[in-house]
N, C-alpha and C positions, 0 to 999 in steps of 0.2 A: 296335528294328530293324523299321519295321514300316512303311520308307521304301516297299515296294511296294502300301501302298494310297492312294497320294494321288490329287487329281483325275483325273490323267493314266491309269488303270488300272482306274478305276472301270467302265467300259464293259466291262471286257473278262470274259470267261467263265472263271471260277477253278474249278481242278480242283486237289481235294487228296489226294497223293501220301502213304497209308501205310503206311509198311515195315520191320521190324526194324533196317536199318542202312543209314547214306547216307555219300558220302563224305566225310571221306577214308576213312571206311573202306573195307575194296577186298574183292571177291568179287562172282560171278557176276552175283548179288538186286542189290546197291550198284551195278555196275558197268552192269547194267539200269536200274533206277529214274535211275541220274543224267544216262543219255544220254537216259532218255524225258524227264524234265522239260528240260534244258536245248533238246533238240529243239520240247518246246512252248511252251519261252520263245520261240524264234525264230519261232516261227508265229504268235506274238499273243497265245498263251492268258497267264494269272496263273496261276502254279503257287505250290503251298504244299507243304512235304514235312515229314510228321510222323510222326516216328521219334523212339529212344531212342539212350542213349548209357549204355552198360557201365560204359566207361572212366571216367567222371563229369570227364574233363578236357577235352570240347569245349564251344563257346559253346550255352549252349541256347535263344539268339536269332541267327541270322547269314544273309546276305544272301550266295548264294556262285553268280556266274553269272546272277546275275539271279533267282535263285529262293529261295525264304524256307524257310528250315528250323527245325524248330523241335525238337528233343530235349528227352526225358524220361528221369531214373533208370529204371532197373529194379530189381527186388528184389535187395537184395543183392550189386547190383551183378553181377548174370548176364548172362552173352552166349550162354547154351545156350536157354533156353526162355523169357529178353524177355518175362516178366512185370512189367509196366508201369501200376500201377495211375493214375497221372497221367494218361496219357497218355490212359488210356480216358476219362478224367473230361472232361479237355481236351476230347476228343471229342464225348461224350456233350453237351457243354454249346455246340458253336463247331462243329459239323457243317454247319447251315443258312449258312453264310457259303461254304462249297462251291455250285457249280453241278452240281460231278460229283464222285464220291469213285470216287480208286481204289486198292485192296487189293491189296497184295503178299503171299507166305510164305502156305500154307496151315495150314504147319507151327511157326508161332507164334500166341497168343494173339491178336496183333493185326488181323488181316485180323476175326477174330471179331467184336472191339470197334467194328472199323469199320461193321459189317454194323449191329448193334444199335442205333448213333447215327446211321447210314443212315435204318435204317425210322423212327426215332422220328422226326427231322427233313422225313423223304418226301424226302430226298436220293439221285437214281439212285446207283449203285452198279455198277461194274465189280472184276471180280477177276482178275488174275493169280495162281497158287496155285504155281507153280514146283515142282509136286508130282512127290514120289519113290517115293511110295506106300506107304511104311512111315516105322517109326523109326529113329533112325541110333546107337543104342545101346538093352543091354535092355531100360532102364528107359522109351526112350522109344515104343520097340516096345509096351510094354506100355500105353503110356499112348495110344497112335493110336486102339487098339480104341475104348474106351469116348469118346475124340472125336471118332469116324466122324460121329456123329449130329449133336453141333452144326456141326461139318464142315460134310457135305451140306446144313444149314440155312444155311449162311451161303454156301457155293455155288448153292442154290437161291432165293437174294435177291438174289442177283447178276442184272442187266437184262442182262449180256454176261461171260461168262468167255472169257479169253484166254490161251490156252498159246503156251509158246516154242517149241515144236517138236511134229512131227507124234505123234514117239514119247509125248510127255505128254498129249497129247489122250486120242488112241486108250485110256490109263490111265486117265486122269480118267474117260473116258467108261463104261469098263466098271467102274469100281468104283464110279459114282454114277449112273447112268443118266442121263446128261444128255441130250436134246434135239439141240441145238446147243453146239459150241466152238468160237470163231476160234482160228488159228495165226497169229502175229505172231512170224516168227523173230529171233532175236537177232541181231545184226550185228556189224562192226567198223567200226572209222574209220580208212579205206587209208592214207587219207596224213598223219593221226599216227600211226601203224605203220612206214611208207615212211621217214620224214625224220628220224625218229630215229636216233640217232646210238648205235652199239653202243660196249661198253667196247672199254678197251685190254686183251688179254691176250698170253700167249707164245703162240707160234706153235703148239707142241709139247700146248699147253691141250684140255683138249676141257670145254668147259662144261656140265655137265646140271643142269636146270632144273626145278622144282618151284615150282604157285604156287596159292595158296586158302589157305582156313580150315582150320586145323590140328586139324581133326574128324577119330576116331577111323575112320569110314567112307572117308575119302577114300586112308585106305593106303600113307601115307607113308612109316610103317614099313617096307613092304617095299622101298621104295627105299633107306633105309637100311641094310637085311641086306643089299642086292647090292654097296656099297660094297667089300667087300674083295673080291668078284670080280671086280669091274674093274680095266684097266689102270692104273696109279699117276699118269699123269696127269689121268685124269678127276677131277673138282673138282663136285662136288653143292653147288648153293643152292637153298635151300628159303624160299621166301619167306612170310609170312602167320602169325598169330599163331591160337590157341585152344586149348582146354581140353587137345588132346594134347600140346602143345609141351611138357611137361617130361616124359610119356612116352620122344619121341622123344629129345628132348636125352639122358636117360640111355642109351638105346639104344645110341646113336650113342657113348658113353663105354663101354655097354660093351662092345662091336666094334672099339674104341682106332681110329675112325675120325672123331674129334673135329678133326683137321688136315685131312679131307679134305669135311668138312659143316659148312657155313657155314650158320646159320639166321638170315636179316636181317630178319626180324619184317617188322614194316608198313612199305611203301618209299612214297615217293610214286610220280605216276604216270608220270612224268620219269625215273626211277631202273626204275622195271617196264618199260617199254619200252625201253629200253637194255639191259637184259638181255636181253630177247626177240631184240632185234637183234642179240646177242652168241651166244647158245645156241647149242650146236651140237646139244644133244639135248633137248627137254622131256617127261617123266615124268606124267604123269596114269593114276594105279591107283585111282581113286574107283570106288565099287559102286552109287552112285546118284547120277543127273544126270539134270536135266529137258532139259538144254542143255549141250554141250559147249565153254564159250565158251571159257575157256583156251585150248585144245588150238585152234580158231581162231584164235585170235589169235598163238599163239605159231607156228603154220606160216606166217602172211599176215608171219610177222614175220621167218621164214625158215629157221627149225629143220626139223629131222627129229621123230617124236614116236613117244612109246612109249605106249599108251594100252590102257586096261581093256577087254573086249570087252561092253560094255553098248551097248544099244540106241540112247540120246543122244548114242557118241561115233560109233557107225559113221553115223550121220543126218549128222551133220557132217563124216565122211570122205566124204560121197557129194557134198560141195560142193568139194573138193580131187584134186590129182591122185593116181593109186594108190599113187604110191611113196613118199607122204609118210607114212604111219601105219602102223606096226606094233603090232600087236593082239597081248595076251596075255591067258591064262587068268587068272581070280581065282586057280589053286592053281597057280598055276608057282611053280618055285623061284627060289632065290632066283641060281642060275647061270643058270638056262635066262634068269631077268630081266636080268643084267647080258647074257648073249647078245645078248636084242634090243635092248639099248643099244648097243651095240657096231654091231650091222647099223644099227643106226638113224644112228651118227656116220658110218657108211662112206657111207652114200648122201650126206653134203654138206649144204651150205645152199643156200635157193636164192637169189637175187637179182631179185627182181620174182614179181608176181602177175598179167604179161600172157595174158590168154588165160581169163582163170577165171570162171568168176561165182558168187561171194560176197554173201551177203546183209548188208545197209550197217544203221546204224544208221538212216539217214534211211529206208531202206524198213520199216523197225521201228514207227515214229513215226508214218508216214502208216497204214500199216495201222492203227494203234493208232483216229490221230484218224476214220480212216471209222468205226469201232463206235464212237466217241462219239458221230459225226453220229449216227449209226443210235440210239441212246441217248436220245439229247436227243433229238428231232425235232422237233418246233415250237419249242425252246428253242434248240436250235440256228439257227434261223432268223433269231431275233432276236438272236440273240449278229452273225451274221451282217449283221444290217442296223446293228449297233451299232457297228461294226468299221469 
């Protein structure tokens, strides 16, 4: 599959994209990286996206949008910590065929590997780090520490680091001392949001919605314990698969609230937007986010939303109107939680996003591409005259 370097492509300036996870997988990182390269397919660039695969059951050659991806095993088959030694080798050896390389996840090994076959190559290097600024269990709390240092090393090789939002800057900044950080906020796509098409439910339904990687931080669990304080027609789907999912599944069995939580794993993205247009409440209790992009995309999609009082969701409330988000403590109960689920169904859905301004995935993209210009600079020139 390797149909995107024939004559026709050769001119053009190849930037390669690598990330823990691309789609189909679905989550924030995935749901980032696929709108940025598909955005720089349409501008002209050659993108290449090289990432791993958990799963071990996607192509580890395929051609999706016009953009080449290319997956590696992980150890073990892990989707926690994307230990990848192919992948690095890949790298290490097929870096210099990039123009630009850019790093996704601080918080996996690979943005690391990228850094390393960076410098050996002289290939510039950009970093998104999507950083939360801890670990998101004990063990990996424990392990941040003693990474600080390659960390900062592989942030301080970066020619442009790019945060998604103001709130991860200001972080990044003060736990690394960095210089300079762009912000390139994350966006949405209005009108595939707009024109999809919600399920069919009863009238009498009240849909609550749950959607991400089934990580232990993100506190789905408590949405589960509020289940039998709601009223008997609320109906919780939880979508998205990971390492907590059999936690919560027993949870959920044993609160004998198994008829009222549906867990649909990985949906496609035909199937996640019809729910958003369906929801009448969506749930996000996560403890760490660089960017609140769910909780976006499920209000542009016309829910009400119940959301964790962390610094990346209220960033994203401040781009919506006030009555859309209700804020709860990390230590609410699990009534006082159904409560503002409850205020959250009462306020309604909305119907249109007239009046708003929302940040798009196209002003994601262009941001992105001015710190390449700025990046490249003479190189870009000639990508420029070659175009």
């Amino acid at each position: 599959m390797e149909a995107l370097q024939d004559e026709t492509t050769q001119s053009l300036l190849t930037v390669g994209l690598v990330t823990p996870r691309y789609a189909p997988a679905i989550g924030g990182v995935e749901r980032h990286v696929e709108a940025l390269a598909c955005g720089l397919v349409q501008r002209g660039f050659r993108v290449e996206v090289v990432t791993t695969d958990p799963t071990g059951t996607l192509a580890p050659i395929e051609e999706r949008d016009g953009v080449l991806v290319r997956r590696f095993p992980t150890v073990a088959n892990d989707a926690v910590y994307f230990v990848a030694p192919q992948l690095g080798l890949w790298l290490w050896r097929n870096a210099a065929r990039f123009n630009l390389m850019h790093a996704h996840s601080y918080h996996t090994p690979l943005a690391f590997q990228a850094a390393l076959a960076s410098r050996r190559m002289r290939v510039p290097l950009v970093v998104t780090p999507h950083y939360h600024g801890t670990g998101h269990s004990p063990l990996r709390r424990l392990l941040h520490a003693p990474y600080r240092l390659p960390g900062a090393w592989l942030l301080y090789q970066a020619r442009r680091v790019i945060c998604v939002s103001e709130v991860e800057r200001v972080l990044l900044m003060h736990h690394f001392n960095l210089r300079a950080v762009d912000v390139a906020p994350n966006g949405v796509e209005l009108d595939e949001l707009l024109m999809a098409q919600p399920r069919a439910k009863a009238a009498e339904q009240k849909l609550i919605l749950a959607v991400g990687r089934l990580e232990h931080y993100k506190h789905v669990d408590r949405l589960i314990m509020a289940v039998p304080s709601m009223p008997a027609e609320y109906q919780v789907v939880i979508v998205g698969n990971g390492p907590a999912r059999p936690h919560l599944e027993q949870l959920a069995r044993q609160l004998g609230a198994t008829d009222r939580v549906q867990f649909a794993g990985q949906v496609a993205r035909a199937d996640l937007l019809a729910l958003y247009r369906t929801a009448d409440v969506f749930v996000t209790l996560s403890q760490h986010e660089a960017f609140g992009l769910t909780l976006l995309e499920a209000v542009v999609g016309g829910a009400a939303v119940v959301a964790s009082s962390i610094p990346a969701h209220h960033e994203v409330a401040n781009y919506l109107p006030a009555d859309r988000v209700v804020f709860v403590e990390d230590d609410s109960s699990a009534t006082h939680l159904s409560d503002a689920i409850e205020q959250a169904a009462h306020r309604g859905r909305t119907h249109g996003v007239t009046g708003w301004s929302l940040p798009t995935w196209d002003s994601m993209v262009a941001a992105i591409v001015t710190c390449y210009q700025a990046t490249l600079g003479s190189g870009w020139k000639a990508f420029e005259a070659a175009a």
